[in-house]
Chimera marker file (.cmm) of the C-alpha trace (Angstrom):
<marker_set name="trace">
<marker id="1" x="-8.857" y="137.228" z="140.430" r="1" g="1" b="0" radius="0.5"/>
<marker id="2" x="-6.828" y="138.216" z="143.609" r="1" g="1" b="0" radius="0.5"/>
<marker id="3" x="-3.192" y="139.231" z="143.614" r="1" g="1" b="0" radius="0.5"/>
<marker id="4" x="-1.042" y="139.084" z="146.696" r="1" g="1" b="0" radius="0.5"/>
<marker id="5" x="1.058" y="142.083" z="147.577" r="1" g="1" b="0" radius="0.5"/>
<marker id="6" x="4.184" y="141.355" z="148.475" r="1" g="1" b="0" radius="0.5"/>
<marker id="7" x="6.239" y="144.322" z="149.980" r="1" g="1" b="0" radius="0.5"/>
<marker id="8" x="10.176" y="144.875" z="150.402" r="1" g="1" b="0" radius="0.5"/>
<marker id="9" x="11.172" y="143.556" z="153.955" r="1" g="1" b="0" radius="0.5"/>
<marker id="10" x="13.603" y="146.704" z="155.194" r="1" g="1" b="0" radius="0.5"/>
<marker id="11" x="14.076" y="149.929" z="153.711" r="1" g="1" b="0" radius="0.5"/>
<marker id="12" x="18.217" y="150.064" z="154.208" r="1" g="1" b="0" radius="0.5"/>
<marker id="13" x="20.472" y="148.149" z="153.410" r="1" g="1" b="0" radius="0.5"/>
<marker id="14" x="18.668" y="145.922" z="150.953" r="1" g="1" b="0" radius="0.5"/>
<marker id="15" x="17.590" y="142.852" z="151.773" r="1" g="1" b="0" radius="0.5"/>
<marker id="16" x="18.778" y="139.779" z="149.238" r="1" g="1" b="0" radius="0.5"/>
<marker id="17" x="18.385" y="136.214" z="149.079" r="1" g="1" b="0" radius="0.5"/>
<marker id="18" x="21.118" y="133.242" z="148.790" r="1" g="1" b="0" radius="0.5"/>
<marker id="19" x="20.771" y="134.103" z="144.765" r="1" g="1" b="0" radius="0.5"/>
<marker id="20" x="20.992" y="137.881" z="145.125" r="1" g="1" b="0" radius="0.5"/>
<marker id="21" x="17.083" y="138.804" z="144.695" r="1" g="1" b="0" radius="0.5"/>
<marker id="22" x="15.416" y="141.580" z="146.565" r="1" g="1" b="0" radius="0.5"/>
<marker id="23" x="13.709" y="139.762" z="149.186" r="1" g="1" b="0" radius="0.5"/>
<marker id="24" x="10.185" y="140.682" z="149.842" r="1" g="1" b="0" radius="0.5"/>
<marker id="25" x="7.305" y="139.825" z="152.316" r="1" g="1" b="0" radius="0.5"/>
<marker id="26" x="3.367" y="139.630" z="152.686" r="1" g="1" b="0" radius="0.5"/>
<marker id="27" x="1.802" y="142.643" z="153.238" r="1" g="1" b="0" radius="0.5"/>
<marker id="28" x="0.877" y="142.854" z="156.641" r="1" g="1" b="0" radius="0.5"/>
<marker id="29" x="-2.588" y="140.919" z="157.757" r="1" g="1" b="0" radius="0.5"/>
<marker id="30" x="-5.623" y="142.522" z="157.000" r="1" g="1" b="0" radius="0.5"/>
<marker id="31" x="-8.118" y="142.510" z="159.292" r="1" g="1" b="0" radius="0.5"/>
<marker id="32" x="-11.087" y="141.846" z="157.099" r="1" g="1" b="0" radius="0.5"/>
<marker id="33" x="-9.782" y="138.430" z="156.010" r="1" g="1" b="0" radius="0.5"/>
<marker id="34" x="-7.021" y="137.667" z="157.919" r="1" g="1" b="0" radius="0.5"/>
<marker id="35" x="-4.972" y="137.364" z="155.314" r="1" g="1" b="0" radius="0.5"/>
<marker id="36" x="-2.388" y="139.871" z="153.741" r="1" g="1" b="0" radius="0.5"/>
<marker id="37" x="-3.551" y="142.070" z="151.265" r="1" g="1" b="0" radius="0.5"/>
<marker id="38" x="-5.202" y="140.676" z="148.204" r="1" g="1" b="0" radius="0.5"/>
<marker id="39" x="-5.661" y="142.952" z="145.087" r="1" g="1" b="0" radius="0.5"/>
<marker id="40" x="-8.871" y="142.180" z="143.254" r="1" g="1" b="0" radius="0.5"/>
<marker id="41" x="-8.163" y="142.248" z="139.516" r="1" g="1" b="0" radius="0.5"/>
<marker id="42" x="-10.460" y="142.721" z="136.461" r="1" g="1" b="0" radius="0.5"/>
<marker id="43" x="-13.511" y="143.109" z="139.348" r="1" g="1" b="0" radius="0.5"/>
<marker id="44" x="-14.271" y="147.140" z="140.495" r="1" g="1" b="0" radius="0.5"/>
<marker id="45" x="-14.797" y="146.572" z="144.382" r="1" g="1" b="0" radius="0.5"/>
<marker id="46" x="-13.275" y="148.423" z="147.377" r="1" g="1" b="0" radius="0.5"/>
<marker id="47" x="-11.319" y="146.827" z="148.863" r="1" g="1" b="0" radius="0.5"/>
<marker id="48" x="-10.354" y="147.850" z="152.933" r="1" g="1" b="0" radius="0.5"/>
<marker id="49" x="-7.840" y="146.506" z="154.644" r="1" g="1" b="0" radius="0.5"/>
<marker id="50" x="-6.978" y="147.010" z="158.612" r="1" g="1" b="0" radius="0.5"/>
<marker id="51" x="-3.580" y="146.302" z="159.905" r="1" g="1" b="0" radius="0.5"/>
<marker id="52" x="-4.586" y="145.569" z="163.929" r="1" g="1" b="0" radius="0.5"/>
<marker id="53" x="-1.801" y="147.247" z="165.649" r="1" g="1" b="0" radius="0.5"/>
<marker id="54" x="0.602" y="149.440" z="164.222" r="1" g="1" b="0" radius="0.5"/>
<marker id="55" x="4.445" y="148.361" z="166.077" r="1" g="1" b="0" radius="0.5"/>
<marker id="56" x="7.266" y="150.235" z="166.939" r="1" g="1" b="0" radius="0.5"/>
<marker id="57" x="9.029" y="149.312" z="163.840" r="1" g="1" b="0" radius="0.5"/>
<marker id="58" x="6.249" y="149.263" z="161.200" r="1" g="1" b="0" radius="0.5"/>
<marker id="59" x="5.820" y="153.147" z="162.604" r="1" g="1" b="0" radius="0.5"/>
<marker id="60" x="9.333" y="154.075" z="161.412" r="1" g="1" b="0" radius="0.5"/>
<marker id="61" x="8.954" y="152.616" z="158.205" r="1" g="1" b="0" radius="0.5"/>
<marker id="62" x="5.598" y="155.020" z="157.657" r="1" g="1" b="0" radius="0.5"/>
<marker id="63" x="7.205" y="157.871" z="158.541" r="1" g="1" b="0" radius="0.5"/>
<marker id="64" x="9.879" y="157.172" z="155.980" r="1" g="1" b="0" radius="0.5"/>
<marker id="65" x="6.764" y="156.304" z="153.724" r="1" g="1" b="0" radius="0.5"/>
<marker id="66" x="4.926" y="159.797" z="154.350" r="1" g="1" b="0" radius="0.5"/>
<marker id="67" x="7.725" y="161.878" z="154.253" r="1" g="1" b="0" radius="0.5"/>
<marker id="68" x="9.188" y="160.127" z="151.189" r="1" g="1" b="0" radius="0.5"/>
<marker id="69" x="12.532" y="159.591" z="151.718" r="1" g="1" b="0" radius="0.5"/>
<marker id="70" x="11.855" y="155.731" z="150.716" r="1" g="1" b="0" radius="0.5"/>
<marker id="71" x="8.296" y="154.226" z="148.897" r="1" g="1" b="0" radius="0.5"/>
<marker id="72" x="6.400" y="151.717" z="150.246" r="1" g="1" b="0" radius="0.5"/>
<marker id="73" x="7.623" y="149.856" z="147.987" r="1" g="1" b="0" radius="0.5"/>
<marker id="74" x="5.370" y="146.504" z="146.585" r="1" g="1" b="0" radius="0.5"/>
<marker id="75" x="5.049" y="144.267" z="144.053" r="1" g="1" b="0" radius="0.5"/>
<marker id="76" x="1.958" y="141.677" z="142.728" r="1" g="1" b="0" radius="0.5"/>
<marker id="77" x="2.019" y="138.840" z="140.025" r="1" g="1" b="0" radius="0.5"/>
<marker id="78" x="1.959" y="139.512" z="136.664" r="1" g="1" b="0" radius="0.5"/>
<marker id="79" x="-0.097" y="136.331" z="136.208" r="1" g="1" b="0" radius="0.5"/>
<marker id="80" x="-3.222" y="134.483" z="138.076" r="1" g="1" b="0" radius="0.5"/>
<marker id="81" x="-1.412" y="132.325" z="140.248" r="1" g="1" b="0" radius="0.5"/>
<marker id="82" x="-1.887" y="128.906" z="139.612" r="1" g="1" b="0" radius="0.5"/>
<marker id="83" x="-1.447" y="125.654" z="141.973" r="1" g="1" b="0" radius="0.5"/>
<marker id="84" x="0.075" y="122.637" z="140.572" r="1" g="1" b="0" radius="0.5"/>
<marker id="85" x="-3.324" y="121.463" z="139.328" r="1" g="1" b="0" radius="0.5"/>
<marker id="86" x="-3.504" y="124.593" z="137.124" r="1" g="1" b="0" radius="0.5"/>
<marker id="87" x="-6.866" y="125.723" z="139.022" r="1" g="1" b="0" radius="0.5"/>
<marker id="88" x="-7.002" y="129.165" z="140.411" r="1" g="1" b="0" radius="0.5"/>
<marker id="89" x="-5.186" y="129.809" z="143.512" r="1" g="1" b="0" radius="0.5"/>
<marker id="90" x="-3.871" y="132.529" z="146.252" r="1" g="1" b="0" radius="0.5"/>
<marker id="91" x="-0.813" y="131.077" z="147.930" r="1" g="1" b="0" radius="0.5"/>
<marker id="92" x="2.570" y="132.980" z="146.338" r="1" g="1" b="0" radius="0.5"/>
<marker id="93" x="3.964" y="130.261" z="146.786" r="1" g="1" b="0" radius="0.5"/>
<marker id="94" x="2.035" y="128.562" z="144.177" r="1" g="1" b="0" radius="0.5"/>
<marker id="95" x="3.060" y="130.507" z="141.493" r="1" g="1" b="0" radius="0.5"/>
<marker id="96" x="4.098" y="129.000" z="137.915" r="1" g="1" b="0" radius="0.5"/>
<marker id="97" x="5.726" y="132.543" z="136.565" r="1" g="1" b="0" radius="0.5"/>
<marker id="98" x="7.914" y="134.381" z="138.851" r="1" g="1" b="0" radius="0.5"/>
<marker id="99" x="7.280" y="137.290" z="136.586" r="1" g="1" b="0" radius="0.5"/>
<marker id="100" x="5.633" y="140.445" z="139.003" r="1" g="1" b="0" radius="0.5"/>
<marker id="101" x="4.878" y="144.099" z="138.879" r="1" g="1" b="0" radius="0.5"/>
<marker id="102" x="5.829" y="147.321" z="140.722" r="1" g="1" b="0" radius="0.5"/>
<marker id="103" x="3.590" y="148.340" z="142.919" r="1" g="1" b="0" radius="0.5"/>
<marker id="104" x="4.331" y="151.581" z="144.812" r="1" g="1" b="0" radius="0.5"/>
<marker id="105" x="2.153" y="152.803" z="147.468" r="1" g="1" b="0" radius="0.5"/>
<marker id="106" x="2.650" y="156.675" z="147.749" r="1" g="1" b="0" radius="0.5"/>
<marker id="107" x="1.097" y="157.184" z="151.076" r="1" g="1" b="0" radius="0.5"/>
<marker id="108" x="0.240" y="161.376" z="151.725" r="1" g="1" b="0" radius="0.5"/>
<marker id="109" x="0.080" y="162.947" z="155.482" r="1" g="1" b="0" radius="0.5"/>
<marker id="110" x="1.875" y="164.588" z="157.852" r="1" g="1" b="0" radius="0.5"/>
<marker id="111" x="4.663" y="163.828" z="160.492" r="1" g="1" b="0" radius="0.5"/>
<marker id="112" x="3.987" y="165.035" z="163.938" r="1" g="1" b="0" radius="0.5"/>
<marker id="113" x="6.394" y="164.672" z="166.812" r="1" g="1" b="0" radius="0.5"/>
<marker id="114" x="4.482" y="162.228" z="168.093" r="1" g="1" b="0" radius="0.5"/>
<marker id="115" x="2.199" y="160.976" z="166.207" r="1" g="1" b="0" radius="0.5"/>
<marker id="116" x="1.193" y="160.641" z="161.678" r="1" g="1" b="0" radius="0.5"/>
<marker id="117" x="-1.817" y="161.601" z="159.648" r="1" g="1" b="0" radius="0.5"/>
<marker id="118" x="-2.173" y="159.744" z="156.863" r="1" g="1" b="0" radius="0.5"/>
<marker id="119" x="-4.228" y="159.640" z="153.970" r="1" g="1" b="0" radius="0.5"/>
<marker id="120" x="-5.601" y="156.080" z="154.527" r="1" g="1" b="0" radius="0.5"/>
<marker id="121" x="-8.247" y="156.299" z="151.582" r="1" g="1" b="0" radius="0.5"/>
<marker id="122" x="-6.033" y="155.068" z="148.293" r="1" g="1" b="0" radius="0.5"/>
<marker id="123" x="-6.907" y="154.757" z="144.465" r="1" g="1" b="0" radius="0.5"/>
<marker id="124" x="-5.441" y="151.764" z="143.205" r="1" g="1" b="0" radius="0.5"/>
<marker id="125" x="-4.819" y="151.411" z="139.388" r="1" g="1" b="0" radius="0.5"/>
<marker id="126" x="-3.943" y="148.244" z="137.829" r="1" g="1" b="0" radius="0.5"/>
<marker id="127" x="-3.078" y="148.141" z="133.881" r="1" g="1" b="0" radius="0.5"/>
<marker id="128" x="-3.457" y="146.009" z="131.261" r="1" g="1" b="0" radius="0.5"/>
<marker id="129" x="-3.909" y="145.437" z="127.676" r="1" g="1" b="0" radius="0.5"/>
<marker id="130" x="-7.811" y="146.823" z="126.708" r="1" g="1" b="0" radius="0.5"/>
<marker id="131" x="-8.322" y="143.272" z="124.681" r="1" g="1" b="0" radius="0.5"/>
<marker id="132" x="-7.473" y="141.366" z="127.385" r="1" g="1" b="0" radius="0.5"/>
<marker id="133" x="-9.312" y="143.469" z="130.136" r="1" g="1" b="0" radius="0.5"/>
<marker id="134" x="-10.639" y="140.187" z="132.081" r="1" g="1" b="0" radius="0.5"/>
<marker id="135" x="-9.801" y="138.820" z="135.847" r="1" g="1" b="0" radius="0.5"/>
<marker id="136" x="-7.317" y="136.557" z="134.181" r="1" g="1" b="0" radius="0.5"/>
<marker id="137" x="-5.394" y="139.047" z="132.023" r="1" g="1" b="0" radius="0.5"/>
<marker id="138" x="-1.761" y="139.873" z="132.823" r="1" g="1" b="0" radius="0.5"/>
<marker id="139" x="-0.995" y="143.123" z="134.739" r="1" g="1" b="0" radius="0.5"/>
<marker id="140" x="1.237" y="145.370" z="132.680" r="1" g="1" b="0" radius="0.5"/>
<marker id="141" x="1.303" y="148.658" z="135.447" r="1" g="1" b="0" radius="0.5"/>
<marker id="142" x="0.285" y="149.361" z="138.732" r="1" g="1" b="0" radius="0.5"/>
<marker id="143" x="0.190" y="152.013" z="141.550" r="1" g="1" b="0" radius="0.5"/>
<marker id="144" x="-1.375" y="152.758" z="144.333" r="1" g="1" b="0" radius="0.5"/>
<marker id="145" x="-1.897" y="156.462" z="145.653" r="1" g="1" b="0" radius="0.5"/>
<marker id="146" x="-3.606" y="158.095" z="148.698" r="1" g="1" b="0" radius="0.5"/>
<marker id="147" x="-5.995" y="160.406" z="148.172" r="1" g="1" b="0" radius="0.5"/>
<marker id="148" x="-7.088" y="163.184" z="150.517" r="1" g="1" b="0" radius="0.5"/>
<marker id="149" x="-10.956" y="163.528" z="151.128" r="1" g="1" b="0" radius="0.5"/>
<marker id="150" x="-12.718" y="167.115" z="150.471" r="1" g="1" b="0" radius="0.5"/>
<marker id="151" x="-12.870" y="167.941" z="154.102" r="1" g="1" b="0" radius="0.5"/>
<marker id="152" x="-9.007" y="167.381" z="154.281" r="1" g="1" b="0" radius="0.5"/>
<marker id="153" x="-9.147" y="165.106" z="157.236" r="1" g="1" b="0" radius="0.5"/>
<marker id="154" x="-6.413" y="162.419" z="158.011" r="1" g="1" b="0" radius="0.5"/>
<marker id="155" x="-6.307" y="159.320" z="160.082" r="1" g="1" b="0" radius="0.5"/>
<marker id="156" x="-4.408" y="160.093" z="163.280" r="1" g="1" b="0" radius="0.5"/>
<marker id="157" x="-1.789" y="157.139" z="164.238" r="1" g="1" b="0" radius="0.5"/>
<marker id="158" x="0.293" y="156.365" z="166.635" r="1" g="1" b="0" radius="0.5"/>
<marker id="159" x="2.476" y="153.153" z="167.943" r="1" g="1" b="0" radius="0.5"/>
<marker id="160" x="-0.639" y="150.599" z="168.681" r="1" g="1" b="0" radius="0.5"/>
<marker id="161" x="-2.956" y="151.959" z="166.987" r="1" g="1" b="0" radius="0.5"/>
<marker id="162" x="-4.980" y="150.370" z="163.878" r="1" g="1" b="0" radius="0.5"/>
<marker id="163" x="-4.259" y="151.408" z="160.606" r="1" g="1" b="0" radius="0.5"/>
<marker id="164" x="-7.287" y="151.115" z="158.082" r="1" g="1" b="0" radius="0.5"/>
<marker id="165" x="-6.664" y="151.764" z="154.408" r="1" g="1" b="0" radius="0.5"/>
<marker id="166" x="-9.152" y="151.856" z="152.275" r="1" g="1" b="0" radius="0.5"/>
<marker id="167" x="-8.295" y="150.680" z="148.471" r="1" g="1" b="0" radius="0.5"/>
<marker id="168" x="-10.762" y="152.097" z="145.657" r="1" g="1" b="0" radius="0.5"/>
<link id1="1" id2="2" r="1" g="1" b="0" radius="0.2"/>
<link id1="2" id2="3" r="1" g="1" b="0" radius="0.2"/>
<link id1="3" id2="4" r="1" g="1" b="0" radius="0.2"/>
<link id1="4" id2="5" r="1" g="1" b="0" radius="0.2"/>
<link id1="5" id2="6" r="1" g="1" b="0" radius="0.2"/>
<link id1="6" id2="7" r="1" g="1" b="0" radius="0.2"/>
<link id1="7" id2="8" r="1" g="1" b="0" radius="0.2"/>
<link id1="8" id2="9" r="1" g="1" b="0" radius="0.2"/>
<link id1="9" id2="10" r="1" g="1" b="0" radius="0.2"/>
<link id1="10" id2="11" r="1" g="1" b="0" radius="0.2"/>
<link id1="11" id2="12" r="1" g="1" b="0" radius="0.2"/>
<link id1="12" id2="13" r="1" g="1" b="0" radius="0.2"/>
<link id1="13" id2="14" r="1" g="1" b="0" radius="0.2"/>
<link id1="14" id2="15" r="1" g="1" b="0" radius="0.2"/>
<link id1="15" id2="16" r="1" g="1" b="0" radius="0.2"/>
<link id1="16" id2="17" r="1" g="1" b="0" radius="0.2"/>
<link id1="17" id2="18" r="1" g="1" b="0" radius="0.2"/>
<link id1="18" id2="19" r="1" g="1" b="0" radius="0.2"/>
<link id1="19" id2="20" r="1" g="1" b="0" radius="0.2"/>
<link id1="20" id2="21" r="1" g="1" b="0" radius="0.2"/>
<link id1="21" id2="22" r="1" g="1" b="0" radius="0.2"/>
<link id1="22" id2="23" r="1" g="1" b="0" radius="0.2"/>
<link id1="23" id2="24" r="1" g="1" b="0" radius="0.2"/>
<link id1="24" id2="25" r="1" g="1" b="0" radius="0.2"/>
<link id1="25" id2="26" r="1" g="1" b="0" radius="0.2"/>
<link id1="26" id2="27" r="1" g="1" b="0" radius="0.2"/>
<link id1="27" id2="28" r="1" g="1" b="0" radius="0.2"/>
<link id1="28" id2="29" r="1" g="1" b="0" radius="0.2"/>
<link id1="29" id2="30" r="1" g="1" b="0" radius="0.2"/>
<link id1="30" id2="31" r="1" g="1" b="0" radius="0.2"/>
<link id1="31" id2="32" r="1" g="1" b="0" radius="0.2"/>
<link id1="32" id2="33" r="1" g="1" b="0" radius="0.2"/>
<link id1="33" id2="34" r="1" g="1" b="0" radius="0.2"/>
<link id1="34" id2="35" r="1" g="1" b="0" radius="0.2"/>
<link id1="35" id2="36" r="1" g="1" b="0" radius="0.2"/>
<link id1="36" id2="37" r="1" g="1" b="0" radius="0.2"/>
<link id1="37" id2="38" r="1" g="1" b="0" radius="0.2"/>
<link id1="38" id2="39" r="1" g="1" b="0" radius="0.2"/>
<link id1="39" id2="40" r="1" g="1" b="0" radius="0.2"/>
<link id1="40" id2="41" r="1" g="1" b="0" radius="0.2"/>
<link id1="41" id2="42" r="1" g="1" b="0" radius="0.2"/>
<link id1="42" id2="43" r="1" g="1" b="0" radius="0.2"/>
<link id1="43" id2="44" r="1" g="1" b="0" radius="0.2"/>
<link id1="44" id2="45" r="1" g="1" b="0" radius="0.2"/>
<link id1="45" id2="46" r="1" g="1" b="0" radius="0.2"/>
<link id1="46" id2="47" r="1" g="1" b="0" radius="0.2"/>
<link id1="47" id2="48" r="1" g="1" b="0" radius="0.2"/>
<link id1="48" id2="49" r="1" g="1" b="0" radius="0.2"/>
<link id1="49" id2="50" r="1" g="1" b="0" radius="0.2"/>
<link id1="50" id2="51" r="1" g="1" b="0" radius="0.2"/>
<link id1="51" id2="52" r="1" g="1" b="0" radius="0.2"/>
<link id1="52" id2="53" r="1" g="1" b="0" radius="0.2"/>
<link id1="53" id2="54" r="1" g="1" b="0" radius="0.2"/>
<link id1="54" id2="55" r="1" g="1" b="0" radius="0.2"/>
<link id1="55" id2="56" r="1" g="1" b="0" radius="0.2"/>
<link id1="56" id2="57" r="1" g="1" b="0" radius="0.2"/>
<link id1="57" id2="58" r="1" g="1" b="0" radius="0.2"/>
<link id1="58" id2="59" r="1" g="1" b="0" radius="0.2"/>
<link id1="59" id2="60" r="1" g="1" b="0" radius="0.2"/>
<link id1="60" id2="61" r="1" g="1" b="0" radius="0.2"/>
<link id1="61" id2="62" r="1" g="1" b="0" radius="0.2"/>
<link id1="62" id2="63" r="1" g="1" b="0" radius="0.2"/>
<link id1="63" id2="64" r="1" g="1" b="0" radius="0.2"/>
<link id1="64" id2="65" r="1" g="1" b="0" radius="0.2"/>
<link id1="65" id2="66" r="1" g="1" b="0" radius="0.2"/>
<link id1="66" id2="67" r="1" g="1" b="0" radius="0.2"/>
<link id1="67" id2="68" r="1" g="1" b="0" radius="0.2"/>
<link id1="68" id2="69" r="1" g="1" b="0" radius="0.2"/>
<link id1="69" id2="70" r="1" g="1" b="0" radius="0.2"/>
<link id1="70" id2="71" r="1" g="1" b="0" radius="0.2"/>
<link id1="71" id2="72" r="1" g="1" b="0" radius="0.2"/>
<link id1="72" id2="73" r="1" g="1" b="0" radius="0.2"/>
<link id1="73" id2="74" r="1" g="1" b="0" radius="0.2"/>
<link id1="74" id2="75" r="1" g="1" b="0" radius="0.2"/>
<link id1="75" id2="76" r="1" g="1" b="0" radius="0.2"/>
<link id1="76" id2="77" r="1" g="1" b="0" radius="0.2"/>
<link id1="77" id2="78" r="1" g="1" b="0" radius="0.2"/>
<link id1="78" id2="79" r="1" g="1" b="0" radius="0.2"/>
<link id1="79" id2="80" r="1" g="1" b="0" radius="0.2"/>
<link id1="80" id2="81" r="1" g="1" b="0" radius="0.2"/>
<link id1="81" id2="82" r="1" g="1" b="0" radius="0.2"/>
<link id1="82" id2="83" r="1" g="1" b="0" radius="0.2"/>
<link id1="83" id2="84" r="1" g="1" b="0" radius="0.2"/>
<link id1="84" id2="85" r="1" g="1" b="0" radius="0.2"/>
<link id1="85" id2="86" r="1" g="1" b="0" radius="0.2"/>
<link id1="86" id2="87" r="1" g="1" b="0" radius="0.2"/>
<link id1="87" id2="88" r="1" g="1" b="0" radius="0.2"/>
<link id1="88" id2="89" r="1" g="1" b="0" radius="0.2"/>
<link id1="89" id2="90" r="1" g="1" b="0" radius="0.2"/>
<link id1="90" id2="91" r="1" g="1" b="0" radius="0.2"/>
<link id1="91" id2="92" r="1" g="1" b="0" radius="0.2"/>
<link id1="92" id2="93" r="1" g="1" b="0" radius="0.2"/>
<link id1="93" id2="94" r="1" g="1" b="0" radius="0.2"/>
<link id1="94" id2="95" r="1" g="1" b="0" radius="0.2"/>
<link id1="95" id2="96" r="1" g="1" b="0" radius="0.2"/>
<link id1="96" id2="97" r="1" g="1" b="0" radius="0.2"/>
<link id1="97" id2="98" r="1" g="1" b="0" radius="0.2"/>
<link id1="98" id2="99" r="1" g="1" b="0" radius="0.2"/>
<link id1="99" id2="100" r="1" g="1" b="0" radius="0.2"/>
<link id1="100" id2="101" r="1" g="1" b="0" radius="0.2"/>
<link id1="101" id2="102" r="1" g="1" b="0" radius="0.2"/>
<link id1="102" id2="103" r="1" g="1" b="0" radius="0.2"/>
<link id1="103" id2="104" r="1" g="1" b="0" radius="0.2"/>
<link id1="104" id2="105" r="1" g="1" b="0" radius="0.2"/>
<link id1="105" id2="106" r="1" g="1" b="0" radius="0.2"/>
<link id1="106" id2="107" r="1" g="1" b="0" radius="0.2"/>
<link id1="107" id2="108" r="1" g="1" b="0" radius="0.2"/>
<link id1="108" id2="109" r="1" g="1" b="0" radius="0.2"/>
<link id1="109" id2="110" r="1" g="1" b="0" radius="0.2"/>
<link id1="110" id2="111" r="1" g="1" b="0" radius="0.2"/>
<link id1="111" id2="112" r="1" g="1" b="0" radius="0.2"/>
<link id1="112" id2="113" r="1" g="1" b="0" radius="0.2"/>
<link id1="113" id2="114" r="1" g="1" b="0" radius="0.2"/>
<link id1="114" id2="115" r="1" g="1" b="0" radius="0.2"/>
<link id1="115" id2="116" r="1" g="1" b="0" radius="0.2"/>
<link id1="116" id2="117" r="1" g="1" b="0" radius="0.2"/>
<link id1="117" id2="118" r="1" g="1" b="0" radius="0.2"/>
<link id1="118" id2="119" r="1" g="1" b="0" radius="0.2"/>
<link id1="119" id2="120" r="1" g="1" b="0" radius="0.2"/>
<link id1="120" id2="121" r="1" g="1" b="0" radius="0.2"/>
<link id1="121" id2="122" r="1" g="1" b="0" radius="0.2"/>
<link id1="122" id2="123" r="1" g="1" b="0" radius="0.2"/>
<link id1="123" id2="124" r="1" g="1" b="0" radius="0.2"/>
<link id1="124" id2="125" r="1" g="1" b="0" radius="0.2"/>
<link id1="125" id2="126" r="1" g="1" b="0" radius="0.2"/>
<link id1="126" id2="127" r="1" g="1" b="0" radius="0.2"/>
<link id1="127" id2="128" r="1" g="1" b="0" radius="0.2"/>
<link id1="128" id2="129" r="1" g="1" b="0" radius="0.2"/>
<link id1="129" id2="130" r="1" g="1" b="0" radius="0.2"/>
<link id1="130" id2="131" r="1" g="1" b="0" radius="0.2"/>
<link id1="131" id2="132" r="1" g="1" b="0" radius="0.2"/>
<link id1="132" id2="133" r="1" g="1" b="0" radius="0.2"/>
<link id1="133" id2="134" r="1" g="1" b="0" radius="0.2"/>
<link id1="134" id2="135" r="1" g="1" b="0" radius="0.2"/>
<link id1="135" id2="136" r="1" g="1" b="0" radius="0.2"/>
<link id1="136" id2="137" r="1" g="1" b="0" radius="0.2"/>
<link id1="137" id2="138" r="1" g="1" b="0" radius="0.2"/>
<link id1="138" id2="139" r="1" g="1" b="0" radius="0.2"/>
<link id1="139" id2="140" r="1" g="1" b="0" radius="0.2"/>
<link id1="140" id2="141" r="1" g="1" b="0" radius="0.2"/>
<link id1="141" id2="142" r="1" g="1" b="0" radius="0.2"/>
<link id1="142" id2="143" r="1" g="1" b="0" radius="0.2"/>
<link id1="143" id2="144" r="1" g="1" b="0" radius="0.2"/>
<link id1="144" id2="145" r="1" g="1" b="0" radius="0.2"/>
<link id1="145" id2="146" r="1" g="1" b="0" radius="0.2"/>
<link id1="146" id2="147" r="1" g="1" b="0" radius="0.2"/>
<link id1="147" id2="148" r="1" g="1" b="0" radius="0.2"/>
<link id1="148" id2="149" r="1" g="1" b="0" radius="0.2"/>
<link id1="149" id2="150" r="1" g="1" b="0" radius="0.2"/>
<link id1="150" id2="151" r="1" g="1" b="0" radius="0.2"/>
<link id1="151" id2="152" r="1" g="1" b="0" radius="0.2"/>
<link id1="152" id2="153" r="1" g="1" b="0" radius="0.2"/>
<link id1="153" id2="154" r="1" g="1" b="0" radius="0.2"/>
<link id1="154" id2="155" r="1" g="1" b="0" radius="0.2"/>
<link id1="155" id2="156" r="1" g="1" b="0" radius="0.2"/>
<link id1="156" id2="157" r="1" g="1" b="0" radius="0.2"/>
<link id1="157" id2="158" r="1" g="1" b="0" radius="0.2"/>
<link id1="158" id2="159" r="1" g="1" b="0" radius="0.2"/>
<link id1="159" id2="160" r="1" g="1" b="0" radius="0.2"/>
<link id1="160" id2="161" r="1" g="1" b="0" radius="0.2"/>
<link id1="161" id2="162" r="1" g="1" b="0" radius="0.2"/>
<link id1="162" id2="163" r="1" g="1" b="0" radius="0.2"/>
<link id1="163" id2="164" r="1" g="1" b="0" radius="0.2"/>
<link id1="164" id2="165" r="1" g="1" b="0" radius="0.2"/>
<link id1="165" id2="166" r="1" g="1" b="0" radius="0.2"/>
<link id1="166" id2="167" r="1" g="1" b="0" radius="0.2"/>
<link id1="167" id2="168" r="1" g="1" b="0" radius="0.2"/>
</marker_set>
């Protein structure tokens, strides 16, 4: 079952809603299926995902992200999302709990003065109870991690550029 991620919208100040929630956006589109990033659940598949073109402002944020002074910080439905017929759907929108998860990406590389390298290959764990380890279980924990390779290489980035993350 996919998950939407749904990420925090600024880093500071906070941004709220008219009730005083955190308010938080799509993940950025994903080349692969032009659509933001889905998290497969109770399936093992990697999963990549490649934001086109890296802008001024999404830049700033991952320099924030790599040298952690603020997490990328995420969060995915507790719950298969449901549409109003009760079948299986992917739309947040269409959710019938409004009950979600932390998801924190901690994203590893270095800052340059002009330029990042990140660690664009990530583990993803998602938790849940082991006697209800199916696709439609609820997800009790999550995180998401980068993960150097052996040869210690990172992905090079600057403003423009693509950014491909891959999710294992």
């Amino acid at each position: 079952m996919k998950r939407p991620a749904m990420c925090r919208d600024k880093l500071y100040p906070s941004i709220t809603d008219s009730a005083g929630q955190l308010q938080y956006i799509p993940f950025p589109i994903c080349n692969e299926t032009n659509r933001p990033l889905e998290l497969l659940f109770g399936i093992e598949k990697d999963t990549n995902c490649t934001i086109a073109a890296i802008s001024d402002e999404f830049f700033h944020l991952l320099e924030f992200y790599v040298h952690n002074d603020a997490p990328l910080t995420c969060r995915i439905p507790t719950h298969p999302l449901l549409s109003s017929t009760g079948t299986s759907a992917i739309s947040p929108s269409t959710t019938i709990a409004e009950d979600y998860i932390p998801l924190i990406f901690a994203l590893a590389g270095t800052l340059q003065s002009s330029h990042l390298h990140i660690n664009t290959r990530m583990n993803v764990i998602l938790h849940t109870s082991p006697d209800l380890a199916n696709e439609e279980a609820d997800i009790l924990a999550a995180t998401a991690y980068s993960v150097p390779s052996l040869s210690r290489n990172s992905t090079k980035i600057i403003i423009g550029d693509p950014l491909s993350l891959q999710l294992k």
